[in-house]
NUROTOR-357806 format. One record per residue (C-alpha): residue number from 1; residue in three letters; x, y, z. Coordinates in Angstrom, 3 decimals, always signed. Layout:
BEGIN
ATOM,num,residu,x,y,z
ATOM,NUM,ALA,X,Y,Z
...
***
This chain:
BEGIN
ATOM,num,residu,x,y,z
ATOM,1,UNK,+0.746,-27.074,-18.338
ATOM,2,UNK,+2.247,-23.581,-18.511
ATOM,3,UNK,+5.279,-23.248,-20.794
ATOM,4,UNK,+8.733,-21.283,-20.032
ATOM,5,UNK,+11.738,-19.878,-21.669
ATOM,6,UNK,+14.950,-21.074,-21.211
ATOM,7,UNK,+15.636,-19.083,-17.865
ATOM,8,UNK,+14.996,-21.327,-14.778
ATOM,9,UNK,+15.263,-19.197,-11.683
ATOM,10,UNK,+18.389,-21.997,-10.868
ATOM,11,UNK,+20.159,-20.816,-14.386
ATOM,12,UNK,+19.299,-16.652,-13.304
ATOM,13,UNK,+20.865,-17.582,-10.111
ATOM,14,UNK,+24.085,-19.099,-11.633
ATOM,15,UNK,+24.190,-16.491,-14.608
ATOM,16,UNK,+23.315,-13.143,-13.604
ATOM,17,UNK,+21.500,-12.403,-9.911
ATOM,18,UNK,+23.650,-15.096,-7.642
ATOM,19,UNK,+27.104,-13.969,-7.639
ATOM,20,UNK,+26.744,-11.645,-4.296
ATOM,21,UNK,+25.590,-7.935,-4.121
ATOM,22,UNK,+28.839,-6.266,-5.617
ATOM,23,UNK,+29.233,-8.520,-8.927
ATOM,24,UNK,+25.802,-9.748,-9.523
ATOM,25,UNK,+24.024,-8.501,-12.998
ATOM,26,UNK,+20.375,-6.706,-13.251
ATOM,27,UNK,+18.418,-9.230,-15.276
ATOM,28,UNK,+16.466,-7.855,-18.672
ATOM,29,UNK,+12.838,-7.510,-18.350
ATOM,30,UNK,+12.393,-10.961,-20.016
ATOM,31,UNK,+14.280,-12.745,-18.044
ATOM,32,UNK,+12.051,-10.849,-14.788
ATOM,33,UNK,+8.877,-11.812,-16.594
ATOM,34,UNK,+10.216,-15.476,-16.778
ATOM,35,UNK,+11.171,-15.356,-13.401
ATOM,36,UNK,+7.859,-14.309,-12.118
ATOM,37,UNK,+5.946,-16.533,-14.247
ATOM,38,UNK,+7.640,-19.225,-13.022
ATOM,39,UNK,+6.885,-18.125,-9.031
ATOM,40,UNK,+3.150,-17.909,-9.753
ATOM,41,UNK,+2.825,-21.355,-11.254
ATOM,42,UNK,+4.543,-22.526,-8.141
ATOM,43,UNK,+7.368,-24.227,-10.318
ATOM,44,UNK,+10.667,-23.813,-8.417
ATOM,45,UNK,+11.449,-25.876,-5.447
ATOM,46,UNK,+11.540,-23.717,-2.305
ATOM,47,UNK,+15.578,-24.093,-2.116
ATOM,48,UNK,+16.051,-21.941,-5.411
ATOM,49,UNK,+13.220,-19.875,-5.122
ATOM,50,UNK,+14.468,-19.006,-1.110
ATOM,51,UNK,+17.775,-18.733,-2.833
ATOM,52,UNK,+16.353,-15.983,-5.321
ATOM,53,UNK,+14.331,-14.030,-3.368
ATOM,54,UNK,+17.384,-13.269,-1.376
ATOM,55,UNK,+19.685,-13.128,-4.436
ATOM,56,UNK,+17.535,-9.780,-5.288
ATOM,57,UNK,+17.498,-9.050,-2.329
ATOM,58,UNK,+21.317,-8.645,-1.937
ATOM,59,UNK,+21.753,-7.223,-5.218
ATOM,60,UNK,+18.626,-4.517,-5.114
ATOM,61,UNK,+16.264,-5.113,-7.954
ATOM,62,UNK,+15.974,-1.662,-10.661
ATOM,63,UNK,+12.690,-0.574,-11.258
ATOM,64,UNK,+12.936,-2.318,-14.689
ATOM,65,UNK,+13.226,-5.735,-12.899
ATOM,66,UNK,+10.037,-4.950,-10.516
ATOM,67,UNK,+8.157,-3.400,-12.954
ATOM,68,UNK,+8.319,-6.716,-15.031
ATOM,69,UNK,+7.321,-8.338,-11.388
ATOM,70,UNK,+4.437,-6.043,-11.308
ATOM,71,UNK,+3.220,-6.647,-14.955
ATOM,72,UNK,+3.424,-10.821,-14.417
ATOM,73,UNK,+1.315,-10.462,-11.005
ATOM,74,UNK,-1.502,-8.173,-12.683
ATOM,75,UNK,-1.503,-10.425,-15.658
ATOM,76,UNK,-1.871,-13.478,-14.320
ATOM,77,UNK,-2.903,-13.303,-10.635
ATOM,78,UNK,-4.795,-10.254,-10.374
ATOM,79,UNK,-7.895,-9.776,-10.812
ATOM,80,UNK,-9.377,-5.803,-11.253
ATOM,81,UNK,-12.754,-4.796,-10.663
ATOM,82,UNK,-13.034,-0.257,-11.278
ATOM,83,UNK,-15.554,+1.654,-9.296
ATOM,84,UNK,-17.521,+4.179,-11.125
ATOM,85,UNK,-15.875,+6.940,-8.976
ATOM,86,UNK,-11.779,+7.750,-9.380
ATOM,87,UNK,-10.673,+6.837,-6.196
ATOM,88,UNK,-7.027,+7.114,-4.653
ATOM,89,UNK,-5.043,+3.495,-4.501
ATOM,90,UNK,-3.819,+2.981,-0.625
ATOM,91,UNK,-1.323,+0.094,-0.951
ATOM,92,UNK,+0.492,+0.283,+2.603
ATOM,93,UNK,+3.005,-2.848,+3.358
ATOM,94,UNK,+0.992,-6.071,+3.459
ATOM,95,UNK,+3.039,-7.274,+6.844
ATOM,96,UNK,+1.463,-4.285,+8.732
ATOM,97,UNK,+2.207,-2.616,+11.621
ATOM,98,UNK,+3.595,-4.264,+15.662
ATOM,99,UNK,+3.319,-0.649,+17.686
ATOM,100,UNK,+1.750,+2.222,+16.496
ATOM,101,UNK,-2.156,+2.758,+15.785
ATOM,102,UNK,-3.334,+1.873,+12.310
ATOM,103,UNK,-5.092,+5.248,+11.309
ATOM,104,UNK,-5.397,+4.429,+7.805
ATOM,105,UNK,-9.019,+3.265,+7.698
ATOM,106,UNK,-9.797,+6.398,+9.907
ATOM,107,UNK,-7.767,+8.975,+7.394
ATOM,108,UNK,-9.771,+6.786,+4.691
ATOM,109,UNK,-13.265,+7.389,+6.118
ATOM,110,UNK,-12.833,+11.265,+6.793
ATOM,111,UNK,-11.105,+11.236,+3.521
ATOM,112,UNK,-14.471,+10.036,+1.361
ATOM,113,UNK,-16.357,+11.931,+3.467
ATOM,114,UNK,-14.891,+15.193,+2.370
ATOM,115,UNK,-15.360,+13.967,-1.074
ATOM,116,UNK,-11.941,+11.333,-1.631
ATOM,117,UNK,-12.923,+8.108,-2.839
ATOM,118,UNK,-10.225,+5.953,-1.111
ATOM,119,UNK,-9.609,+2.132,-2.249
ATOM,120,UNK,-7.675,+0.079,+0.753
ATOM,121,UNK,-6.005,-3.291,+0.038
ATOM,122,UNK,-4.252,-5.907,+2.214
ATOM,123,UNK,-3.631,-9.750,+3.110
ATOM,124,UNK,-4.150,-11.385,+6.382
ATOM,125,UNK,-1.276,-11.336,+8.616
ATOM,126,UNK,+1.072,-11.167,+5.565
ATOM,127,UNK,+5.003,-12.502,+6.051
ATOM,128,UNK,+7.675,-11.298,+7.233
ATOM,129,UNK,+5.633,-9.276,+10.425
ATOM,130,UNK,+2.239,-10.588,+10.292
ATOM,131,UNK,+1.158,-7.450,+12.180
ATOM,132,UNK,-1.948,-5.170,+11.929
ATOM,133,UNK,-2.888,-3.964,+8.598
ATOM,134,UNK,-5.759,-2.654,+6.640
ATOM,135,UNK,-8.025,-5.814,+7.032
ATOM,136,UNK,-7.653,-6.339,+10.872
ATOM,137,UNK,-8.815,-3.101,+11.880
ATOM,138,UNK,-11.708,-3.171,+9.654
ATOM,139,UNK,-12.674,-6.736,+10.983
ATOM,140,UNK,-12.348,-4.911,+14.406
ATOM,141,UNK,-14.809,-2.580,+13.613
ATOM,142,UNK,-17.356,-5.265,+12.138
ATOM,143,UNK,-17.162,-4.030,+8.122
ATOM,144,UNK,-17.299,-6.859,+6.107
ATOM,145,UNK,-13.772,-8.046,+4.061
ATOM,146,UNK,-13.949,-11.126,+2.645
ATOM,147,UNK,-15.395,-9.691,-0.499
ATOM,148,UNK,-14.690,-10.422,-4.463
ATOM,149,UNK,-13.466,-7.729,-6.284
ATOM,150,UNK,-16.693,-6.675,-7.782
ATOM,151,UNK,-18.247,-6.438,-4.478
ATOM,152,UNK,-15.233,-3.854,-3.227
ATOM,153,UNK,-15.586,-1.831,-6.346
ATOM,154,UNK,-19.420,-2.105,-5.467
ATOM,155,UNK,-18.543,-0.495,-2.287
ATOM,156,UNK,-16.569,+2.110,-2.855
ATOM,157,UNK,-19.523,+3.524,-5.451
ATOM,158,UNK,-22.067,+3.052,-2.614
ATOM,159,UNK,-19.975,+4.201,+0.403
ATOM,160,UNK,-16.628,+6.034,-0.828
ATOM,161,UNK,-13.911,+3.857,+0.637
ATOM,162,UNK,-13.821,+0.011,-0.270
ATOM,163,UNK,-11.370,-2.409,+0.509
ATOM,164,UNK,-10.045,-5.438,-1.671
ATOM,165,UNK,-9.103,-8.489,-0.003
ATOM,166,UNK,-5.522,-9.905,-1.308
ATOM,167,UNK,-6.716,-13.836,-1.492
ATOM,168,UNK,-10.001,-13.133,-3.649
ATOM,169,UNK,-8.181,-10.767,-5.528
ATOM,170,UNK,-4.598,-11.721,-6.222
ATOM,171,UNK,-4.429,-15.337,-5.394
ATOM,172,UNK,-1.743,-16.098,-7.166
ATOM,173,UNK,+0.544,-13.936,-4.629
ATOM,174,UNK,-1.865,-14.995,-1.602
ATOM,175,UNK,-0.594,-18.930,-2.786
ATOM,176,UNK,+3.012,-17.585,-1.986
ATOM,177,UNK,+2.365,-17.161,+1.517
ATOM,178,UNK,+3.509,-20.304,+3.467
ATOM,179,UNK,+6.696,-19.778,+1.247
ATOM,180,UNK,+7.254,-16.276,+2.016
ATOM,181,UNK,+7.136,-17.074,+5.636
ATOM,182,UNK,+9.830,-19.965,+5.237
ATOM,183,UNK,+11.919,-17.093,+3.927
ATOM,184,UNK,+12.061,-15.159,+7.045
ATOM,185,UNK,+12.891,-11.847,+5.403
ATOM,186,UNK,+11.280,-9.445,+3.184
ATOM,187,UNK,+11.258,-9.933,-0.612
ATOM,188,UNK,+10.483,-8.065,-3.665
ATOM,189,UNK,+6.696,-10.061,-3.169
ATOM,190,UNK,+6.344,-7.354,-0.760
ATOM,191,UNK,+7.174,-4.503,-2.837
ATOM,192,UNK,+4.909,-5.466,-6.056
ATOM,193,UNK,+1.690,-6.407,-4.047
ATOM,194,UNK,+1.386,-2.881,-2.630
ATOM,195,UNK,+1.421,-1.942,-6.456
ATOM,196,UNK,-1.233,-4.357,-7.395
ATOM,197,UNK,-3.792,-1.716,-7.804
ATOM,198,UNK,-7.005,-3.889,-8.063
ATOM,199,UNK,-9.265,-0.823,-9.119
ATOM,200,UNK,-7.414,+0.438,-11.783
ATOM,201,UNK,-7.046,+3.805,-9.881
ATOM,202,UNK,-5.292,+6.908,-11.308
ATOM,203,UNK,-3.735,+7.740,-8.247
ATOM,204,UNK,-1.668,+6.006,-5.823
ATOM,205,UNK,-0.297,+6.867,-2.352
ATOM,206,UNK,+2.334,+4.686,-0.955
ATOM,207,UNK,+4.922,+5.439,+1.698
ATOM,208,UNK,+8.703,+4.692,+2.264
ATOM,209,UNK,+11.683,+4.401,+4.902
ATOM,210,UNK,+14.299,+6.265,+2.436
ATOM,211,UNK,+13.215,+9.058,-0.315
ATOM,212,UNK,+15.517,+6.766,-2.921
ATOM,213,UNK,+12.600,+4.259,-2.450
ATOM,214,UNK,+10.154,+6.487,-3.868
ATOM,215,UNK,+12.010,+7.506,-6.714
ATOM,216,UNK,+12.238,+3.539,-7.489
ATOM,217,UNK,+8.540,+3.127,-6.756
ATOM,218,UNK,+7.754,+5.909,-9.475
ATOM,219,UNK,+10.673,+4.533,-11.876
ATOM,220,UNK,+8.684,+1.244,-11.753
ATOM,221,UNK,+5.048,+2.966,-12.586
ATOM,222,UNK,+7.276,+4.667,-15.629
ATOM,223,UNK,+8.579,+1.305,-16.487
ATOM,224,UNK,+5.784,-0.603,-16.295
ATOM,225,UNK,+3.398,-1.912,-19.021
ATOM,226,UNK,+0.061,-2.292,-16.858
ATOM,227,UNK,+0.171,-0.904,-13.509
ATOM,228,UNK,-0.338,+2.503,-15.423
ATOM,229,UNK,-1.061,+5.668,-12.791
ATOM,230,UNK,-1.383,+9.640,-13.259
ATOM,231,UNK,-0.275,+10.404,-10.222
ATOM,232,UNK,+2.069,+9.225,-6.922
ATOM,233,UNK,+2.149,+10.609,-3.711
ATOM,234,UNK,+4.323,+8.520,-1.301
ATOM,235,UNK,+5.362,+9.999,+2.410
ATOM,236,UNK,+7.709,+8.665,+5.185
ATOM,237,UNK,+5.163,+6.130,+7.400
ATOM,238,UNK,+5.289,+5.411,+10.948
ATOM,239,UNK,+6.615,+1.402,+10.587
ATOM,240,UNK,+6.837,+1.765,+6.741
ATOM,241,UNK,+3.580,+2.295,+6.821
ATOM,242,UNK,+0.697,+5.186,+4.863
ATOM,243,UNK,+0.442,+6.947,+8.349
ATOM,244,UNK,+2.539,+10.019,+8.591
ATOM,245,UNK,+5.093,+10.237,+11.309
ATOM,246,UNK,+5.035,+12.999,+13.421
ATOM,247,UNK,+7.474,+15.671,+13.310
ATOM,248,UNK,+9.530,+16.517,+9.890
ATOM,249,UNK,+8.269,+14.206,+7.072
ATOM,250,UNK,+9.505,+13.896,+3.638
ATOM,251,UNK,+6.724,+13.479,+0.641
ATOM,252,UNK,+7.377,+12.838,-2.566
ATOM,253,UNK,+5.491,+13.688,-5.588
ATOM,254,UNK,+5.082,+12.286,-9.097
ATOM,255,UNK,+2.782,+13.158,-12.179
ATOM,256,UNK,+2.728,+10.872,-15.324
ATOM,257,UNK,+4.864,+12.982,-18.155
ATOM,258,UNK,+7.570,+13.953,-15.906
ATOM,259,UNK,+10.986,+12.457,-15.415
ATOM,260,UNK,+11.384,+13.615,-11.858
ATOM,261,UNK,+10.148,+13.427,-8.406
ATOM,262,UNK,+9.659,+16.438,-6.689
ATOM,263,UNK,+9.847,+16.080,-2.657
ATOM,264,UNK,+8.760,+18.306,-0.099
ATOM,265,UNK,+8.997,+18.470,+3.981
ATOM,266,UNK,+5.512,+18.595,+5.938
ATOM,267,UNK,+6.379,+19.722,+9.333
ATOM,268,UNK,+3.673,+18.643,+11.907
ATOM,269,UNK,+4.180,+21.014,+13.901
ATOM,270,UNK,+3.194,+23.947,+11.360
ATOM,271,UNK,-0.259,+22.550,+11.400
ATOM,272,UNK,-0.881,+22.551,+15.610
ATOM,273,UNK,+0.110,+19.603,+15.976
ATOM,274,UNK,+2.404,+19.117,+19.034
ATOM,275,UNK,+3.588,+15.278,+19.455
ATOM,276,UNK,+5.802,+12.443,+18.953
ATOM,277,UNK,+5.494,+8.828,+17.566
ATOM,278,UNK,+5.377,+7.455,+20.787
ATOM,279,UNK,+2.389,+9.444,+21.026
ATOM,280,UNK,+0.771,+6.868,+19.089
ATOM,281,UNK,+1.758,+4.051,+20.040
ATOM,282,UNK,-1.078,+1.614,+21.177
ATOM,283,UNK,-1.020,-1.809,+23.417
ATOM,284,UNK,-3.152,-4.300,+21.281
ATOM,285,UNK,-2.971,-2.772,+17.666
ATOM,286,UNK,-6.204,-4.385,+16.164
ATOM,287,UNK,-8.549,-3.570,+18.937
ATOM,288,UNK,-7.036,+0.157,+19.929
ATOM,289,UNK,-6.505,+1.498,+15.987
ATOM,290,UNK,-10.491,+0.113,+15.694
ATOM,291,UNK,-11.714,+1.930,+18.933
ATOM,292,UNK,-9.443,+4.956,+18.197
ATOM,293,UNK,-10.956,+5.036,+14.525
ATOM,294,UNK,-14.681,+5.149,+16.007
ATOM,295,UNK,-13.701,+7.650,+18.595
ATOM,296,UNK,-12.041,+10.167,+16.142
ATOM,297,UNK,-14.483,+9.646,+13.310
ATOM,298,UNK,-17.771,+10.348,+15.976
ATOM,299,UNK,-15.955,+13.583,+17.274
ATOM,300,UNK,-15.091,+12.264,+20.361
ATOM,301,UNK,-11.108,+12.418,+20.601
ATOM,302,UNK,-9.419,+15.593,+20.562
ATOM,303,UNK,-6.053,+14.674,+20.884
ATOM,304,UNK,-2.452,+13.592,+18.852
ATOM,305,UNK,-4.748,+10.568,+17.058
ATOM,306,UNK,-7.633,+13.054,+16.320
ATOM,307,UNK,-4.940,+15.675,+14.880
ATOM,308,UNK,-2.768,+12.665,+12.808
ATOM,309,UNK,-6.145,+11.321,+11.233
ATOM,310,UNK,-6.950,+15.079,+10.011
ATOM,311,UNK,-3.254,+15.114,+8.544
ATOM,312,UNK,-3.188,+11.849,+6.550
ATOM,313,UNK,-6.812,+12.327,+5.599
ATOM,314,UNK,-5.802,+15.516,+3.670
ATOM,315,UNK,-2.594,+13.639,+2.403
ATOM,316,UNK,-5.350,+11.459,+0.632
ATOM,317,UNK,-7.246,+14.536,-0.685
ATOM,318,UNK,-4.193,+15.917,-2.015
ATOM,319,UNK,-3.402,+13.152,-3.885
ATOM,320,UNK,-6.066,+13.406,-6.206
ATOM,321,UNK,-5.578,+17.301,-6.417
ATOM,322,UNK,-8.979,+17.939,-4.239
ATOM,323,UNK,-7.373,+20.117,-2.015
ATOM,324,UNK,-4.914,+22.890,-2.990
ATOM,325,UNK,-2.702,+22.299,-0.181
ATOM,326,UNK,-2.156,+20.314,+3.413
ATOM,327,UNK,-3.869,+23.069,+5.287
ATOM,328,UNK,-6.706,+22.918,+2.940
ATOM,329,UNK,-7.036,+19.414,+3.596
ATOM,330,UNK,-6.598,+19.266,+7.260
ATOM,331,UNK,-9.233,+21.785,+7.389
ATOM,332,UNK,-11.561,+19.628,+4.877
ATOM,333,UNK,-11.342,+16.519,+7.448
ATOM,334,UNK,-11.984,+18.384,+10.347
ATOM,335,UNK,-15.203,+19.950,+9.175
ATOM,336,UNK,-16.507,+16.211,+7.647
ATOM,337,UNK,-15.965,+15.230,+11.460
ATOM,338,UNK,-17.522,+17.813,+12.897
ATOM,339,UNK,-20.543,+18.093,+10.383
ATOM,340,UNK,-21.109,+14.217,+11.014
ATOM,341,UNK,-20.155,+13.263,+7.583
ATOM,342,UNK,-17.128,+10.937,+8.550
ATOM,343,UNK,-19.336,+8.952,+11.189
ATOM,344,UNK,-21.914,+8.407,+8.543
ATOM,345,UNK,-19.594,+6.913,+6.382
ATOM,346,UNK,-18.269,+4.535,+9.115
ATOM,347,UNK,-21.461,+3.678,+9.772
ATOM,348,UNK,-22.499,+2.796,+6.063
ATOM,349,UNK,-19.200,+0.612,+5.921
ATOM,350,UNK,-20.552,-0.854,+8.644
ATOM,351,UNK,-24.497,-1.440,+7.374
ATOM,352,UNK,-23.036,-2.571,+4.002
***
């Protein structure tokens, strides 16, 4: 039987995190580690641990809180498995996306087609949205997901994108599920398991609603004692999540060794590409992102999908410093789509 410290998440609540938003304490990273320990081993009754969750989420956890978060939940829940190749981490929010196309798995495939390993990793119909993420499109298009995490580092080497399935490899935060949907509202759950990381990769791309958000996100790679990157590049996504929005879009940058984040302002329009979010907006999210993903990866749309696919396919080259610049990237996907490069690579996700 596991053993704790003397913090119960009942005595955090009464001493430091459960006083309300404007007089509650941070907790010390040992008292976060505790915490989290104590969540994974399913220890506190769902009252308190309802009552926590939204504790921190009134108050705002610091980076130093979720990086302790993020250090329990890769120490004891997940489990990593490193392709051979140093691909880019795509952690976009677990709970997915209600309205507008998925075009991550498309911007992925173009993406390792020019060349840009790309890891993707998501639950199944993950609290508090349960909408379309990485997974569902994928089933959609018939690539295998239910895979351990040796077999998703396995196919990123043989194919250039791979995707890790949250139950096989972070079960401890997969066995929080039927409690994160009694909680109704986002918690800090949501936050770590996009930082999860399962192949160890040296670059991550993440998106946010608010610039400050970033800055935390990067704080908490800084802070943190495992979840150890080079590089961040996190953008403003449509819904929250790693697909660009159209229009003006604000991307923030982060290399290990520096104490800042450096932000710049990719306007679509500079790159010929004329449209709004409701552009991309679809009816039935699983089945259109999958059909739209075939269609732009063969060559066969030429339209605002086509042209956002090409953007956040470079976004992913960029990352890993493959591309000088957005242009150079944009140009880079269109060419693997035209050459046929992207399609094979669908269809070897597909074969595998």
């Amino acid at each position: 039987m596991t053993e704790f410290g003397e913090w119960t998440l009942k005595r955090l609540m009464t001493e430091v995190v459960g006083s309300g938003p404007k007089s509650a304490e941070d907790m010390t990273a040992a008292q976060a580690r505790e915490a989290m320990q104590r969540i994974l081993a399913l220890e506190p009754d769902s009252g308190t641990l309802g009552a926590f969750w939204l504790a921190n989420r009134w108050k705002r956890n610091t980076p130093e809180e979720l990086a302790a978060f993020t250090d329990v939940m890769r120490e004891e829940s997940v489990v990593t498995a490193e392709p051979s190749v140093d691909a880019v981490d795509c952690g976009a929010n677990y709970d997915g996306k209600h309205t507008t196309a998925v075009l991550g798995v498309a911007a992925g495939v173009v993406a390792a087609a020019a060349g840009t390993p790309i890891v993707a990793h998501s639950g199944d119909r993950v609290p508090t949205q349960k909408a379309t993420a990485y997974k569902h499109v994928l089933d959609e298009l018939s690539v295998t997901t239910d895979l351990s995490p040796g077999e998703s580092a396995d196919m990123v080497d043989d194919v250039g994108f791979g995707f890790y399935y949250q139950p096989n490899f972070n079960p401890g935060v997969h066995a929080l599920w039927a409690r994160r949907d009694q909680q109704g509202v986002r918690t800090f759950v949501n936050t770590i398991e996009t930082l999860a990381n399962p192949a160890n990769a040296r670059v991550h791309l993440g998106s946010f609603y608010h610039l400050a958000f970033a800055k935390k996100i990067t704080d908490t790679f800084r802070a943190s004692e495992t979840a150890t990157v080079d590089r961040v590049l996190m953008f403003q996504g449509m819904e929250g999540y790693d697909d660009v929005r159209p229009g003006s879009t604000t991307v923030g940058e982060w290399d290990a060794g520096s104490d800042e984040l450096d932000d710049f302002t990719i306007e679509t329009a500079e790159y010929g590409m004329d449209f709004a979010s409701e552009d991309l907006e679809v009816e039935d999210v699983d089945a259109d992102s999958a059909a739209i993903t075939e269609a732009v990866v063969s060559g066969d749309r030429d339209d605002p999908f086509a042209d956002a696919v090409a953007l956040n396919a470079a976004l992913r080259m960029y990352a890993r410093h493959d591309v000088e610049d957005i242009q150079e990237g944009v140009d880079e996907a269109r060419a693997a789509i035209d050459d046929g490069s992207a399609a094979a690579v669908l269809d070897d996700l597909r074969n595998w």
